[in-house]
GUFITI-245182 format. One record per residue: residue in three letters; x, y, z of N, C-alpha, C, CB in turn. Coordinates in nm, 2 decimals. Glycine has a CB too. Layout:
N
+------+--------+--------+--------+--------+--------+--------+--------+--------+--------+--------+--------+--------+
| type |     nx |     ny |     nz |    cax |    cay |    caz |     cx |     cy |     cz |    cbx |    cby |    cbz |
+------+--------+--------+--------+--------+--------+--------+--------+--------+--------+--------+--------+--------+
|  ALA |      X |      Y |      Z |      X |      Y |      Z |      X |      Y |      Z |      X |      Y |      Z |
...
+------+--------+--------+--------+--------+--------+--------+--------+--------+--------+--------+--------+--------+
! end
This chain:
83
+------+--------+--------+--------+--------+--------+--------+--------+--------+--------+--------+--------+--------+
| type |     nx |     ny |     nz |    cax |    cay |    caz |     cx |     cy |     cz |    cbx |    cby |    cbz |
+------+--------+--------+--------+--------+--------+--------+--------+--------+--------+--------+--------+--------+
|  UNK |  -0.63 |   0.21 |  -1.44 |  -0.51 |   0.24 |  -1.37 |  -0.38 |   0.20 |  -1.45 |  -0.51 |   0.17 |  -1.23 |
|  UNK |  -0.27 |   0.28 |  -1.41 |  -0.18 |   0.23 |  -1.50 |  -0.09 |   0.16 |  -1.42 |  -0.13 |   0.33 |  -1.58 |
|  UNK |  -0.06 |   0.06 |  -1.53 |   0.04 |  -0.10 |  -1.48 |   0.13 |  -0.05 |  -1.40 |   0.14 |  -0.21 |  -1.61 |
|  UNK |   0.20 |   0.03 |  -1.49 |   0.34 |   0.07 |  -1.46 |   0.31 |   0.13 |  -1.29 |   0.40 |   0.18 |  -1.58 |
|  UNK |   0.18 |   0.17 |  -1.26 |   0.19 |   0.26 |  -1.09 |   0.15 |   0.13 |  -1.03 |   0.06 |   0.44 |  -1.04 |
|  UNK |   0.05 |   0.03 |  -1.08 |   0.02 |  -0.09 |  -1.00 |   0.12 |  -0.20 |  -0.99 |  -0.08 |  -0.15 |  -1.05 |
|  UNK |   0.24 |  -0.20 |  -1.05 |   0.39 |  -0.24 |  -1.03 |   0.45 |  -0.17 |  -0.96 |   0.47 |  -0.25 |  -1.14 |
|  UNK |   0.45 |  -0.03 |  -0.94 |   0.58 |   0.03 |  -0.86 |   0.49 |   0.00 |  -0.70 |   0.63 |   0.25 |  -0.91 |
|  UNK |   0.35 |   0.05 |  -0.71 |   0.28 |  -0.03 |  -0.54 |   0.32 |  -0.14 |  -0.49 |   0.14 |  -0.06 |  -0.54 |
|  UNK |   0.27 |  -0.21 |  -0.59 |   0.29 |  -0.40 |  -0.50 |   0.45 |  -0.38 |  -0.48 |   0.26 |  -0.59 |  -0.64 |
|  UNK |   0.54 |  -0.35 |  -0.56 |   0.72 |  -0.35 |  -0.51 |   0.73 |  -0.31 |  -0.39 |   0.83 |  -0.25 |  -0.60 |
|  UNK |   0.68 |  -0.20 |  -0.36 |   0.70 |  -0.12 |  -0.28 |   0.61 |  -0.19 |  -0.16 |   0.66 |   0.02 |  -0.34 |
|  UNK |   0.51 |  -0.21 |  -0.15 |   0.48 |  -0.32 |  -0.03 |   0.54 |  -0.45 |  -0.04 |   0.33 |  -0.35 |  -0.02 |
|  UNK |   0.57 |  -0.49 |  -0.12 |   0.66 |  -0.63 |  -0.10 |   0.78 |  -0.57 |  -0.08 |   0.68 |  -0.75 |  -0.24 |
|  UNK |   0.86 |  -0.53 |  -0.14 |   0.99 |  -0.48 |  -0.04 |   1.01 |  -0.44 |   0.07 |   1.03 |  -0.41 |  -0.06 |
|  UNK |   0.86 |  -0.35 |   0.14 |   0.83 |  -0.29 |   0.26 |   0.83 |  -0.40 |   0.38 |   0.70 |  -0.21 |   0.25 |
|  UNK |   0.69 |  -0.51 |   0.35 |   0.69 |  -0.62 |   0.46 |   0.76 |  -0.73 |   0.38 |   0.54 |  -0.66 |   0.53 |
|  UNK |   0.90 |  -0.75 |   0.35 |   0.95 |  -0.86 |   0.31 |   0.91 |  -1.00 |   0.27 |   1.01 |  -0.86 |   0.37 |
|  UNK |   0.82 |  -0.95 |   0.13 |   0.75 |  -1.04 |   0.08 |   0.76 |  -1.09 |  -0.05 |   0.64 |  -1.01 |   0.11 |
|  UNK |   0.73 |  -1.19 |  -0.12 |   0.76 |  -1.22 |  -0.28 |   0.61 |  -1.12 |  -0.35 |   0.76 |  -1.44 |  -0.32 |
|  UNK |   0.69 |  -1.05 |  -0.44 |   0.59 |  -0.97 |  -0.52 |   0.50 |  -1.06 |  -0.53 |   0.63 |  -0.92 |  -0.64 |
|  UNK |   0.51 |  -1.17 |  -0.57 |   0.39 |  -1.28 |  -0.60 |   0.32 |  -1.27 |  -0.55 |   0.40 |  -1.40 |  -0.59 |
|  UNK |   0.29 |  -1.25 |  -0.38 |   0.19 |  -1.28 |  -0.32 |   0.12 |  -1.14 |  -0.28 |   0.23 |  -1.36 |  -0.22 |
|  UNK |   0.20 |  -1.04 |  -0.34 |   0.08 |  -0.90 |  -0.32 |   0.05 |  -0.90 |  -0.44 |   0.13 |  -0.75 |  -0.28 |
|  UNK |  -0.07 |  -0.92 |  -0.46 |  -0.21 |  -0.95 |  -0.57 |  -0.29 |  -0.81 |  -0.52 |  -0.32 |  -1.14 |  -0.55 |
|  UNK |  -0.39 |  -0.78 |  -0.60 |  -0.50 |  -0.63 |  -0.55 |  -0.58 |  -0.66 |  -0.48 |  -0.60 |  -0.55 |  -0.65 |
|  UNK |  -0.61 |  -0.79 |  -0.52 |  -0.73 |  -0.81 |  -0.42 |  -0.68 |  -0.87 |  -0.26 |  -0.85 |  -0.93 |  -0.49 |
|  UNK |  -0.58 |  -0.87 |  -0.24 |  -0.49 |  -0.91 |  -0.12 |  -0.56 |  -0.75 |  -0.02 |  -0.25 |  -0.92 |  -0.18 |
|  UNK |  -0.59 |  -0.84 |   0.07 |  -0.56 |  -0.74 |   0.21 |  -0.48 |  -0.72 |   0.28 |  -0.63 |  -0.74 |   0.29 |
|  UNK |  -0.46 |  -0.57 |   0.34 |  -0.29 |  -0.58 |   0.42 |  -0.29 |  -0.65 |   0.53 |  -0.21 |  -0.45 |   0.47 |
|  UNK |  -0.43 |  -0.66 |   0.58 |  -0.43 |  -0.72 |   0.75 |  -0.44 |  -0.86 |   0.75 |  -0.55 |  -0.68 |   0.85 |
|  UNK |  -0.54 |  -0.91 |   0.66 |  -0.58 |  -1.02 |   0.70 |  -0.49 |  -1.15 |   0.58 |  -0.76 |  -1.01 |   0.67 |
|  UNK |  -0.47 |  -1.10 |   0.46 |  -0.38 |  -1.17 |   0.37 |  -0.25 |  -1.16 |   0.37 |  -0.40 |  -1.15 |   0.24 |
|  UNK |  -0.20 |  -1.05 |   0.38 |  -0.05 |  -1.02 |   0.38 |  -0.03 |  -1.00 |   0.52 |  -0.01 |  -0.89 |   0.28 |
|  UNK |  -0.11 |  -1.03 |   0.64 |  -0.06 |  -0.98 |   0.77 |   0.02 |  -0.89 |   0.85 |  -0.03 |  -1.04 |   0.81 |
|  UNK |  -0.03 |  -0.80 |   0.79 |   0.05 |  -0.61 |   0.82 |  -0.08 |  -0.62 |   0.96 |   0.00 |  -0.43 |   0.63 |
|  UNK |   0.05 |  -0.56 |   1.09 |  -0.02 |  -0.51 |   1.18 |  -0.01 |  -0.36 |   1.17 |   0.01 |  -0.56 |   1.28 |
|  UNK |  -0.05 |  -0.33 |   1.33 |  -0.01 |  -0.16 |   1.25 |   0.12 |  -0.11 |   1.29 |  -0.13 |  -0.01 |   1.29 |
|  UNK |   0.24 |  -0.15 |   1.34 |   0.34 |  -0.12 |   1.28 |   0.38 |  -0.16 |   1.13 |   0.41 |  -0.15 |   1.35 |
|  UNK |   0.38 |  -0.24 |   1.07 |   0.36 |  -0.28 |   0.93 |   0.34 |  -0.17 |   0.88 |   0.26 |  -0.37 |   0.88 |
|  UNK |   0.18 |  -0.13 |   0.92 |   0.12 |  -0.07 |   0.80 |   0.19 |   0.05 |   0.83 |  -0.04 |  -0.06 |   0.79 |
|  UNK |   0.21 |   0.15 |   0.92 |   0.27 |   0.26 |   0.96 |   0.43 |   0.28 |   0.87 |   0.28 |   0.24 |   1.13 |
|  UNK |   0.51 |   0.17 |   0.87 |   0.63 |   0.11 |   0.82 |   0.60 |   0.18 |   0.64 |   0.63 |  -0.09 |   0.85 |
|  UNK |   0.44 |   0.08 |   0.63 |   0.44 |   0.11 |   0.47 |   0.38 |   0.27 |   0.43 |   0.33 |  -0.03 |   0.40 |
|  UNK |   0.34 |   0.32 |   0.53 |   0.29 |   0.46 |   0.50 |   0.40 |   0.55 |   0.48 |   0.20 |   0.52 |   0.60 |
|  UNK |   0.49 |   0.53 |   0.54 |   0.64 |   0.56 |   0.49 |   0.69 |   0.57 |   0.39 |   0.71 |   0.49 |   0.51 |
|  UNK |   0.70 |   0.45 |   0.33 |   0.78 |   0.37 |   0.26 |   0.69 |   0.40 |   0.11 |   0.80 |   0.21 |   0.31 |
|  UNK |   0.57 |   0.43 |   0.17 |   0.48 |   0.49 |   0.00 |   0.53 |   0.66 |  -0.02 |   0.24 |   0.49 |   0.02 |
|  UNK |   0.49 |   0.70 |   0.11 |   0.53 |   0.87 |   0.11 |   0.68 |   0.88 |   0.07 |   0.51 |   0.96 |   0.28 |
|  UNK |   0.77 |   0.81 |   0.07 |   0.91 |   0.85 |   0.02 |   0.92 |   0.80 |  -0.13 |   1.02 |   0.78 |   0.12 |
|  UNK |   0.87 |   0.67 |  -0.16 |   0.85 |   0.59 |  -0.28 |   0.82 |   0.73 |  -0.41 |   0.71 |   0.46 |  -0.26 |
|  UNK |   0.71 |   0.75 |  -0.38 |   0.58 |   0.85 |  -0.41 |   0.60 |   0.98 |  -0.44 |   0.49 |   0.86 |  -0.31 |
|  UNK |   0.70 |   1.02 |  -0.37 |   0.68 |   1.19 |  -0.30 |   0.55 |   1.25 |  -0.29 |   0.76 |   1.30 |  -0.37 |
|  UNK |   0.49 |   1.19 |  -0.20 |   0.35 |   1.19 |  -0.15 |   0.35 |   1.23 |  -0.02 |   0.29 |   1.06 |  -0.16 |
|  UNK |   0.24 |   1.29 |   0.05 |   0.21 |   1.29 |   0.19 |   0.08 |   1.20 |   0.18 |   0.19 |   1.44 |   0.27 |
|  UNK |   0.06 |   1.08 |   0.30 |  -0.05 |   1.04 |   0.34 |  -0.12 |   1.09 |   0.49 |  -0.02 |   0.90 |   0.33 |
|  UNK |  -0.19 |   1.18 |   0.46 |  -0.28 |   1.28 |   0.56 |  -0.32 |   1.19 |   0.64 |  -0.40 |   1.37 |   0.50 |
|  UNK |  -0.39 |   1.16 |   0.82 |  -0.43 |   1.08 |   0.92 |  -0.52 |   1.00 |   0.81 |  -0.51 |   1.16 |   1.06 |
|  UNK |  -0.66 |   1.08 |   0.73 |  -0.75 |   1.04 |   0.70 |  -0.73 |   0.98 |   0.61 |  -0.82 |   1.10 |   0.69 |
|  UNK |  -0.64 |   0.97 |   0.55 |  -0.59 |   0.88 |   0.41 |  -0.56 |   0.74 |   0.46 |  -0.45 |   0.94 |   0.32 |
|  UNK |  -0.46 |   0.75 |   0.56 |  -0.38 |   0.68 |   0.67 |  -0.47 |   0.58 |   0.73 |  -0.33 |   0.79 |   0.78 |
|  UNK |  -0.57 |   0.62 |   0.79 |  -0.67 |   0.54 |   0.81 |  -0.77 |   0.45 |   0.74 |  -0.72 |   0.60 |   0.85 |
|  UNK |  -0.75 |   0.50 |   0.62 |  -0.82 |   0.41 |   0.50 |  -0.75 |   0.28 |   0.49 |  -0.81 |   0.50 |   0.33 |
|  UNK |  -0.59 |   0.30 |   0.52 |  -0.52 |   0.16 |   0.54 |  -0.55 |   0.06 |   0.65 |  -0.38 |   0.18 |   0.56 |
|  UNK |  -0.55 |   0.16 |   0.73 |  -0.55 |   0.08 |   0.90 |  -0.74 |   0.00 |   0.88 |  -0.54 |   0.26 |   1.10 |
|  UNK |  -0.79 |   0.01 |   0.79 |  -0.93 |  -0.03 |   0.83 |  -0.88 |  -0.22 |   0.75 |  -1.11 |   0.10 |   0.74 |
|  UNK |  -1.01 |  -0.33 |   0.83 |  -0.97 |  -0.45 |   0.77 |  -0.98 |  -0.48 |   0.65 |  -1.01 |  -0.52 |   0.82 |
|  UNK |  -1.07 |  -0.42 |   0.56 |  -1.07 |  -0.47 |   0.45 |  -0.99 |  -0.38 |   0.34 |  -1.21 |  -0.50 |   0.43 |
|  UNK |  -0.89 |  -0.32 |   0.36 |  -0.78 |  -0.20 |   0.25 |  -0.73 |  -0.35 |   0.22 |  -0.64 |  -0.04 |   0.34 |
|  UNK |  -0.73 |  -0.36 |   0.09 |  -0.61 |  -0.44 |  -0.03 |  -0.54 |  -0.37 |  -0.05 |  -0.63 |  -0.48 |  -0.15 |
|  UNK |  -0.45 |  -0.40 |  -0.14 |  -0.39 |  -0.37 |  -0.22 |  -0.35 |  -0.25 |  -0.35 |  -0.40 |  -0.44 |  -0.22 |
|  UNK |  -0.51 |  -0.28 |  -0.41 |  -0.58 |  -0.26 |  -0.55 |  -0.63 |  -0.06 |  -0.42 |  -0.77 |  -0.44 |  -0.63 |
|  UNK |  -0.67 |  -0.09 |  -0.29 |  -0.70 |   0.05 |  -0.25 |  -0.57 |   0.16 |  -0.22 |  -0.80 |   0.03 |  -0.12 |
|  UNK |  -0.49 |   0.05 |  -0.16 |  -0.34 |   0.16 |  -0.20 |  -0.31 |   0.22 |  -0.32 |  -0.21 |   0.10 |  -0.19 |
|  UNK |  -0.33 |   0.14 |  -0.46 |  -0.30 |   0.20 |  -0.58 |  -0.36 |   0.28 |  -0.59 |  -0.30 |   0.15 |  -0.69 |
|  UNK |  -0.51 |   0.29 |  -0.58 |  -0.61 |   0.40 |  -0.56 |  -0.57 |   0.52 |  -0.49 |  -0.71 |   0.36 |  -0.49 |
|  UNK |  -0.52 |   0.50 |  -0.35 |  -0.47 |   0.65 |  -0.32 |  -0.34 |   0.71 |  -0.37 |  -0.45 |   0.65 |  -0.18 |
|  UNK |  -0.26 |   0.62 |  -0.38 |  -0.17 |   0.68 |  -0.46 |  -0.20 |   0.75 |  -0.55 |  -0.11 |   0.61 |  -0.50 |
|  UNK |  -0.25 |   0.67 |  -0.65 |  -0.29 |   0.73 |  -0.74 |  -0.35 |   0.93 |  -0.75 |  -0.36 |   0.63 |  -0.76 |
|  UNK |  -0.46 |   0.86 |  -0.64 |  -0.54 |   1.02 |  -0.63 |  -0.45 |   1.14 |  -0.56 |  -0.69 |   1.02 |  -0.53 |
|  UNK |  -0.33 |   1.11 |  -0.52 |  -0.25 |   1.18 |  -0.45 |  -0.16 |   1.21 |  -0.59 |  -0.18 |   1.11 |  -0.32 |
|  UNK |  -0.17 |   1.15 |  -0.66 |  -0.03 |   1.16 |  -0.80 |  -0.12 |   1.24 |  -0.89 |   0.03 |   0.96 |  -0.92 |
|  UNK |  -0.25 |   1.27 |  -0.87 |  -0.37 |   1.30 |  -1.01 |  -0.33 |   1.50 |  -0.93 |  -0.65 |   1.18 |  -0.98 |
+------+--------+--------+--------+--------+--------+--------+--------+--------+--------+--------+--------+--------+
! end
């Protein structure tokens, strides 16, 4: 994966739930480590689709809302939405 899209992600969720880049790592989960409820996460599906110029479809959408989505699985969709 490239740095440069696994930098513009973590910014983009640390900017989103007002957090120190530091602490969004990949292996970080949004629910349980970074404590994104689902407004949060709704907030950050936003904030990636505008970041991105991306659409995140329900079913994509839902890949976040489940407990164990990190970080490292956002870059992943992004990504496959950017491919």
């Amino acid at each position: 994966m490239s740095d440069d899209l696994e930098t513009r992600v973590k910014d983009c969720i640390a900017s989103d739930m007002n957090l120190d880049a530091s602490e969004v790592k990949p292996t970080a989960t949004l629910q349980k480590d970074l404590e994104a409820d689902e407004v949060a996460l709704m907030s950050l599906r936003l904030a990636i689709e505008e970041e991105f110029e991306i659409e995140l479809d329900d079913k994509t959408y839902a890949r976040l809302l489940e407990a164990s989505a990190t970080v490292a699985d956002v870059t992943k969709i992004v990504k496959s939405k950017l491919a």
